[in-house]
N, C-alpha and C positions, 0 to 999 in steps of 0.2 A: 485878644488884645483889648484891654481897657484904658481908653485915651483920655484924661483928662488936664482941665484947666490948671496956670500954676497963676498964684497970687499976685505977680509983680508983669503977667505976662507969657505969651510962651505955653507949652503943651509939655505933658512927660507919660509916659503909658508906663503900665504892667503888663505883663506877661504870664497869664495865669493858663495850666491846661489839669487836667483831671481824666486819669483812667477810670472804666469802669469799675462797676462792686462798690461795697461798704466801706466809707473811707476807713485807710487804717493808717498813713501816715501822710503826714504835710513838711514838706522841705519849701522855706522861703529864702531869696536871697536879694538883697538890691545890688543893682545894677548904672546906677546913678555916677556922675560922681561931678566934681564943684572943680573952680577955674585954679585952684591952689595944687590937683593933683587930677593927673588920667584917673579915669574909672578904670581900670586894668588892677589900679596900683589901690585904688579904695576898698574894692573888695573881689575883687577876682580870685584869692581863694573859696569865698562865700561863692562864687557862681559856679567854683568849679564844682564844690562838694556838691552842689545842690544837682548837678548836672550828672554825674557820678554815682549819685545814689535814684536820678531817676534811669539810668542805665543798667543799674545791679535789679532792680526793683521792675523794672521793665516786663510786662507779660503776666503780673501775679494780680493786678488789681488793686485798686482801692488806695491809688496817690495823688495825690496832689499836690504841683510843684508850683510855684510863682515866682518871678523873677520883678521883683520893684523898683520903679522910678520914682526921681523926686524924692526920693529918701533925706537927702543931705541938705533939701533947701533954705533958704536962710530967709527970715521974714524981714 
């Protein structure tokens, strides 16, 4: 978990984990979402594929997934 600062205030992390082996594929998704809509509804297909493909992908080595905050902020 990497927890950092946001500009007007306030904290937002990512969510980064890494299997073993030579990387061979990276799935990122954010996870954010702003006061106009749930985050469910911003990208919650984005979390699901990303969730999905480290489940298929599970046991082979060499992924790396991330899940991002603070993607949507506004300066």
């Amino acid at each position: 978990m990497q927890s950092f600062p946001l500009p007007r205030g306030g904290r937002s992390r990512n969510i980064v984990a890494r299997s073993p082996g030579p990387l061979r594929a990276i799935v990122v998704a954010h996870l954010d979402g702003v006061a106009e809509g749930p985050a469910a509804n911003d990208n919650g297909s984005g979390v699901a594929a990303m969730l999905e493909v480290a489940r298929d992908l599970r046991g082979d080595g060499g992924l790396l997934v991330a899940a991002l905050g603070a993607e949507a902020r506004v300066e």
